[in-house]
LOGU-546026 format. One record per residue (C-alpha): residue in three letters; x, y, z. Coordinates in steps of 0.2 Angstrom, whole numbers, padded with zeros to 4 digits, always signed. Example, Ala and Ser with C-alpha at 12.3 -4.5 7.8 and 13.67 -1.06 7.14 Angstrom:
BEGIN
ALA+0062-0022+0039 SER+0068-0005+0036 
//
This chain:
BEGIN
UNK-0052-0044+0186 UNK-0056-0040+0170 UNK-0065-0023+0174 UNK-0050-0020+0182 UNK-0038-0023+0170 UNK-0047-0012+0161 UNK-0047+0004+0173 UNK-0030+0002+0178 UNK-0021-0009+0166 UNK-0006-0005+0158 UNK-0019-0001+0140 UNK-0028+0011+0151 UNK-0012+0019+0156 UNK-0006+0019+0143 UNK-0022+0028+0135 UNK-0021+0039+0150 UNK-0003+0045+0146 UNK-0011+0049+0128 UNK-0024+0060+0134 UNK-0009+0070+0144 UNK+0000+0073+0130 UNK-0016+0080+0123 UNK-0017+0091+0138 UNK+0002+0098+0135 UNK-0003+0099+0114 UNK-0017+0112+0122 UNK-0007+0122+0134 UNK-0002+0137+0118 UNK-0019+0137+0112 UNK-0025+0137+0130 UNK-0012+0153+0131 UNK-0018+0161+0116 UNK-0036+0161+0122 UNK-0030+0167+0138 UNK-0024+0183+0131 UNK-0039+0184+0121 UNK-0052+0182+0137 UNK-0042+0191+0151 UNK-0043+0209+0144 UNK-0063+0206+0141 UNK-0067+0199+0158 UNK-0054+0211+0166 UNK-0045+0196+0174 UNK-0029+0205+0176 UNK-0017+0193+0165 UNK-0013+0176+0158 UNK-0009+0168+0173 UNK-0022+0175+0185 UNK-0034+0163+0197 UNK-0051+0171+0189 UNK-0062+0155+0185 UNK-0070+0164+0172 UNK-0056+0167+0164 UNK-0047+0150+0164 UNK-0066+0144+0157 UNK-0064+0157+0143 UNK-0049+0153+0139 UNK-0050+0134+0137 UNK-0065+0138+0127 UNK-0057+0150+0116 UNK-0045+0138+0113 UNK-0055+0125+0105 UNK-0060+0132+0090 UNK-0040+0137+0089 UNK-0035+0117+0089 UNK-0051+0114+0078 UNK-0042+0126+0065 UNK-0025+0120+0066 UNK-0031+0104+0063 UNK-0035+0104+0047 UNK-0017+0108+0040 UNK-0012+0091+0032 UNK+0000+0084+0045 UNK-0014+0083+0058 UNK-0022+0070+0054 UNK-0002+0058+0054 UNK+0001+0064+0069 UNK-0013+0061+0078 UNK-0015+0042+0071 UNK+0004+0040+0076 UNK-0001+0043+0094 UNK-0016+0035+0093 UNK-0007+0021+0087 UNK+0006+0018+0098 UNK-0007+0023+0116 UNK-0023+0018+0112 UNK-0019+0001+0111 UNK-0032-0001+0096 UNK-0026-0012+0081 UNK-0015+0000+0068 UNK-0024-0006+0053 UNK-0040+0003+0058 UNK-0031+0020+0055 UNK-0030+0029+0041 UNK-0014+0035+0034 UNK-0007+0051+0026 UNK-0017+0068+0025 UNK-0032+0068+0029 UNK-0043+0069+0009 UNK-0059+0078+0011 UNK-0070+0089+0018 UNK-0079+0075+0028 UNK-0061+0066+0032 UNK-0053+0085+0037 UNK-0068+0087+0046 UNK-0067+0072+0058 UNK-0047+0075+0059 UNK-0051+0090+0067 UNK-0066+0084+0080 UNK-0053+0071+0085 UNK-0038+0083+0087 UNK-0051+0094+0097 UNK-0058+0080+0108 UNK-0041+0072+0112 UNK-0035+0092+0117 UNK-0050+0096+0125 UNK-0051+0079+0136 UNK-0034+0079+0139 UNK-0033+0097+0144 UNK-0046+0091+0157 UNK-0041+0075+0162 UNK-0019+0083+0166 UNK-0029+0098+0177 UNK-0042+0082+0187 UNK-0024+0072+0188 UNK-0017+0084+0196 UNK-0030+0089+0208 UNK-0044+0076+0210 UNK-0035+0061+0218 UNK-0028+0073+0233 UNK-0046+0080+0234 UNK-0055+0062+0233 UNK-0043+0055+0245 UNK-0047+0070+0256 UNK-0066+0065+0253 UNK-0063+0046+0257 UNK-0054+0050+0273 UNK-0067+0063+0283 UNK-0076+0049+0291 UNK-0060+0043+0300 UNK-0054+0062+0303 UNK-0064+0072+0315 UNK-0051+0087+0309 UNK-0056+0085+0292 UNK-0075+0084+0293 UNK-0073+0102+0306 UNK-0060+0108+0290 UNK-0069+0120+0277 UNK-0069+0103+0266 UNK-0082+0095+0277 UNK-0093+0109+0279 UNK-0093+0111+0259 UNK-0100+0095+0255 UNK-0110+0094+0272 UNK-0101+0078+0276 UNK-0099+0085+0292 UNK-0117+0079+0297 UNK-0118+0062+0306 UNK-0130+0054+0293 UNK-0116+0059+0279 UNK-0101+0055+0286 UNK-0098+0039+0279 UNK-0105+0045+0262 UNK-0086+0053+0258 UNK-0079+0033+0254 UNK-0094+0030+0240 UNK-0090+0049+0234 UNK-0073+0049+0235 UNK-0072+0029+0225 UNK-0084+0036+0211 UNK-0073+0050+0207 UNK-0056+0041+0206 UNK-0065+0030+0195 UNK-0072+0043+0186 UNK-0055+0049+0182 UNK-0051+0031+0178 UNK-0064+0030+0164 UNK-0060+0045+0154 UNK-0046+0035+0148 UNK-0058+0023+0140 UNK-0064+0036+0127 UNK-0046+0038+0119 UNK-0053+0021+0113 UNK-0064+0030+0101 UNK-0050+0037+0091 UNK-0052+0025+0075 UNK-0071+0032+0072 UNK-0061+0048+0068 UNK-0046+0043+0063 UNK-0052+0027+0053 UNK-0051+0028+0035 UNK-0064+0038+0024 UNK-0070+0033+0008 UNK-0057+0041-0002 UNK-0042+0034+0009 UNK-0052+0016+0004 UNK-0050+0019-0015 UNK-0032+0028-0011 UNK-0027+0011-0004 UNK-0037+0001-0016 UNK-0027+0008-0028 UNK-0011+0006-0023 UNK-0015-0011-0020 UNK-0022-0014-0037 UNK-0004-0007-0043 UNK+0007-0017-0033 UNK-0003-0029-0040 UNK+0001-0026-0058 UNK+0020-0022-0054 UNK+0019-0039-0050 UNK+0012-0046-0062 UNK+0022-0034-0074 UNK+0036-0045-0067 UNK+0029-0063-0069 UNK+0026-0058-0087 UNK+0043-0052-0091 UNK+0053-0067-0083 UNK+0040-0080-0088 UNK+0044-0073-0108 UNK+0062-0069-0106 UNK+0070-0085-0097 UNK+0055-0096-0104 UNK+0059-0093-0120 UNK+0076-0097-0117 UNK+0074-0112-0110 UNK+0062-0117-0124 UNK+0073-0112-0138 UNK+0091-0119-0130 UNK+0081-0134-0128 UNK+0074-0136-0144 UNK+0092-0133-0153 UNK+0102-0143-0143 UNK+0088-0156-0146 UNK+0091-0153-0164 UNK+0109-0153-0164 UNK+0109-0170-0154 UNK+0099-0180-0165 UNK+0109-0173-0179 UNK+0125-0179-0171 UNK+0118-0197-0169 UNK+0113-0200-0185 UNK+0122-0206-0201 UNK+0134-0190-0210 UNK+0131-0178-0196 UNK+0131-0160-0204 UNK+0141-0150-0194 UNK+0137-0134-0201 UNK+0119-0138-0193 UNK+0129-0142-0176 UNK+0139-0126-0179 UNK+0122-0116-0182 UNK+0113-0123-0165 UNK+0128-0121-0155 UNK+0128-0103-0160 UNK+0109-0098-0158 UNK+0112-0106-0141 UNK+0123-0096-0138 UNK+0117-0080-0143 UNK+0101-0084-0134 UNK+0110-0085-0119 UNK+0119-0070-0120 UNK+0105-0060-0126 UNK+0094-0068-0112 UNK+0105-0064-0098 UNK+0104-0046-0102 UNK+0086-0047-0101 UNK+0088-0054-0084 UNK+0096-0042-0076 UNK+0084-0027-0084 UNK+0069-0039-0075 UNK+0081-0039-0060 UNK+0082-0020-0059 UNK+0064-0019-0060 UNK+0062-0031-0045 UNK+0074-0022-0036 UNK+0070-0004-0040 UNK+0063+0003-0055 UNK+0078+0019-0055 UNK+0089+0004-0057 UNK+0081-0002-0072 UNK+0080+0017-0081 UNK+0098+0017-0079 UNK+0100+0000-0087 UNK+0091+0006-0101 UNK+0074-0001-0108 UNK+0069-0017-0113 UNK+0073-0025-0129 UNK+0061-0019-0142 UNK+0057-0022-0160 UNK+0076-0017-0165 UNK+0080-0034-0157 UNK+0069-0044-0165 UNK+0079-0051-0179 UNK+0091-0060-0166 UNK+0077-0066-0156 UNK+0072-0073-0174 UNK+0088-0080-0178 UNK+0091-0088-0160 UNK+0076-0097-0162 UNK+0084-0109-0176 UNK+0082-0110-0194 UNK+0065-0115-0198 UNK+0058-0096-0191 UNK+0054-0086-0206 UNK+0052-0067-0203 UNK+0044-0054-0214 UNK+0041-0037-0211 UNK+0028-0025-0221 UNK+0031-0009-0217 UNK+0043+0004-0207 UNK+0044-0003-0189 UNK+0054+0013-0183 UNK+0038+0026-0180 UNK+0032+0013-0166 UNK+0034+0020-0151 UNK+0047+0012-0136 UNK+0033+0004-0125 UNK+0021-0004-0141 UNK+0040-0008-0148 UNK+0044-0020-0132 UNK+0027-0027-0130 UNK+0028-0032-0150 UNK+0044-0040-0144 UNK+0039-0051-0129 UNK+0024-0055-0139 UNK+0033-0062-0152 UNK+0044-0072-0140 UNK+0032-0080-0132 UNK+0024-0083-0149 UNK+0040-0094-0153 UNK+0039-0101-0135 UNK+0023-0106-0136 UNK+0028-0117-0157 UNK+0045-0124-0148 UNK+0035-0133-0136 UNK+0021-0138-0148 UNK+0024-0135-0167 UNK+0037-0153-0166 UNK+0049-0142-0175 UNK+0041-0136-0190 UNK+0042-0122-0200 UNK+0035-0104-0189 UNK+0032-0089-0201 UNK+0031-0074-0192 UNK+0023-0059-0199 UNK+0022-0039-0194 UNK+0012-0027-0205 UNK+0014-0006-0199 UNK+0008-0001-0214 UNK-0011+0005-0206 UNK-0015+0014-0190 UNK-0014-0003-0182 UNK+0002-0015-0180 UNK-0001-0033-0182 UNK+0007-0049-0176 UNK+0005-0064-0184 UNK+0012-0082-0181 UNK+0009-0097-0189 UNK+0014-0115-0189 UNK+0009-0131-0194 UNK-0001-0140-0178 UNK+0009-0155-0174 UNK+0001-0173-0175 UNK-0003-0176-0156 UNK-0010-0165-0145 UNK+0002-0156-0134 UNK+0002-0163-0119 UNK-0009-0150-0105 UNK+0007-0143-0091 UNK+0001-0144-0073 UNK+0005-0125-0074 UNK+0004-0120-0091 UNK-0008-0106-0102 UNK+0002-0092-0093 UNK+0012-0088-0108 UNK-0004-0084-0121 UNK-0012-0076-0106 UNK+0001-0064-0104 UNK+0001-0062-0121 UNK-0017-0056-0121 UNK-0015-0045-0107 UNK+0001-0034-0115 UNK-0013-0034-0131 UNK-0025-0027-0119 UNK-0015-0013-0110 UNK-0010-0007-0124 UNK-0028-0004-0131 UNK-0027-0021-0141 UNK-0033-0038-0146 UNK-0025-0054-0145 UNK-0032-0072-0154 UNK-0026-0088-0154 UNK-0031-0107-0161 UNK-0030-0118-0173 UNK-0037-0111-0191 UNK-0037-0121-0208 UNK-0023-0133-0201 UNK-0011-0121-0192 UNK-0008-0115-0175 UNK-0012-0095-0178 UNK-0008-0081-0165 UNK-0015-0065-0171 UNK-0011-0049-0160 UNK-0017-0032-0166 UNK-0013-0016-0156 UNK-0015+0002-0162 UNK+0001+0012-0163 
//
């Protein structure tokens, strides 16, 4: 059943109807090579019954589809047929233009092959099955075996008569195969080095956008939680104790606040990323080194900042890396510095701009998150795209972060 399926399945008619349309895709070049051929063999026109000229033409034409194949939509619109008739899995195509000599070059033996068969196989749909069933019936028609079709294939002879059935058989199923080779079409429409790397690429892209976006909503909402949390701590333990200083109160409630505020517009310019990068462009860039004193001041009172140098000559995307790096710097000592003092440090007066952090390591080790370490990491991979270095551990009794990146 199997080899049946095969032959006559709904796959091979499917792979069948794909070689048809190949034979209608031939019919203008089969035209052109027609009017090319005729005059030479004096055949007397395009349409006339000359077998030499209808030879001629279909191999005139050929080379015609061979040519035109190598124009850039070739190559889609063959896979996009292939795909949908050939019954062969779409991932072993390749996609867009064909990149190349060697990948133009296959592109066109394909679109030649499929013309060429199909060309073949629409004429032999046409006029084989009559002819075979013709064949198969002369041992059961005395009229056929006397008919001009008998004596042609001397199956008018009593030792040949029943020789028309296995003739006959052989040549529907002849037909029947051809479809098969429409299988084939991934060997020349399969993907060429150059569409590997192409896709390689893209997916090593994707993959950065992605983890472009991690980065960014790991440093912006982190941090915010870090911070909120650490003031509200703060401003509790305040409020429990004996003389409550409400100044202090007044101070945490209003870095939380402007945390949250500051943090939502950050979330919406990672949203627009997520949801399309036009989006984002409107919206405006990140925040950048221009911001950096609220992020300072957010982060409570024990964040000393100091600045050597003009920060304005830094360009807009060194200017938002500084930024997050700086964040998750104070992300990274209000989950593990216990509250002490952080001094934060940015020098711009050499080719290079430098990000220091410091603060005072806390008494007990932090204790190791399940999923934790992405925050340093991403830290060092902003450092890194940017042409950079990032360091971090613990020096002379303090935590250090040092960052340098050339401007």
């Amino acid at each position: 059943m199997t080899g049946v399926s095969a032959l006559f399945g709904q796959r091979a008619r499917l792979r069948w109807l794909h070689l048809i349309l190949g034979g209608a895709l031939f019919m203008p070049f089969w035209m052109v090579g027609s009017l090319v051929v005729a005059p030479l063999l004096d055949g007397g026109g395009i349409f006339t019954g000359s077998l030499g000229v209808q030879l001629g033409a279909y191999a005139a034409g050929l080379p015609l589809a061979a040519v035109t194949a190598l124009f850039p939509l070739a190559r889609p619109m063959s896979v996009a047929a292939a795909r949908a008739l050939c019954g062969v899995p779409a991932d072993r195509f390749a996609d867009g233009p064909a990149r190349g000599r060697a990948a133009k070059a296959r592109t066109a033996g394909w679109f030649s092959l499929h013309l060429g068969c199909g060309a073949l196989v629409s004429g032999a749909s046409l006029a084989l099955p009559p002819f075979a069933v013709s064949v198969m019936a002369l041992p059961f028609s005395p009229a056929l075996r006397e008919s001009e079709l008998g004596r042609l294939w001397g199956l008018d002879r009593p030792g040949w008569i029943w020789a028309g059935l296995p003739a006959g058989l052989l040549m529907l199923l002849a037909l029947a195969a051809v479809a098969g080779a429409a299988g084939q079409a991934p060997r020349l429409l399969g993907p060429s080095p150059a569409d590997r790397l192409a896709a390689a690429e893209r997916r090593a892209a994707e993959a950065e956008s992605r983890n472009r976006l991690a980065r960014e909503l790991h440093d912006s909402v982190g941090h915010a939680l870090s911070a909120v949390t650490l003031q509200a701590g703060a401003a509790r333990r305040v409020l429990d104790g004996d003389g409550a200083d409400l100044e202090f109160v007044r101070e945490a409630l209003t870095a939380i606040e402007e945390t949250t505020r500051r943090t939502v517009g950050e979330l919406d310019w990672v949203l627009g990323l997520l949801r399309d990068e036009g989006q984002a462009a409107e919206a405006g860039p990140g925040p950048g080194l221009d911001a950096l004193e609220a992020l300072v001041r957010g982060a409570g009172p024990r964040v000393a900042l100091t600045v050597a140098g003009e920060l304005d000559p830094v360009s807009d995307a060194l200017s938002r890396e500084a930024y997050r790096i700086v964040q998750e710097g104070l992300t990274n000592a209000a989950r593990h510095a216990g509250g002490e003092p952080v001094a934060v440090r940015l020098d711009a007066r050499t080719e290079e701009l430098e990000i220091t952090m410091e603060n005072p390591l806390p008494e007990r080790p932090p204790v190791a998150r399940p999923h934790g370490g992405r925050g340093l990491r991403g830290v060092g991979e902003r450092a890194r795209l940017l042409g950079g270095t990032a360091e971090a551990g613990a020096v002379d009794g303090v935590w250090r972060l040092a960052v340098r990146i050339p401007r």
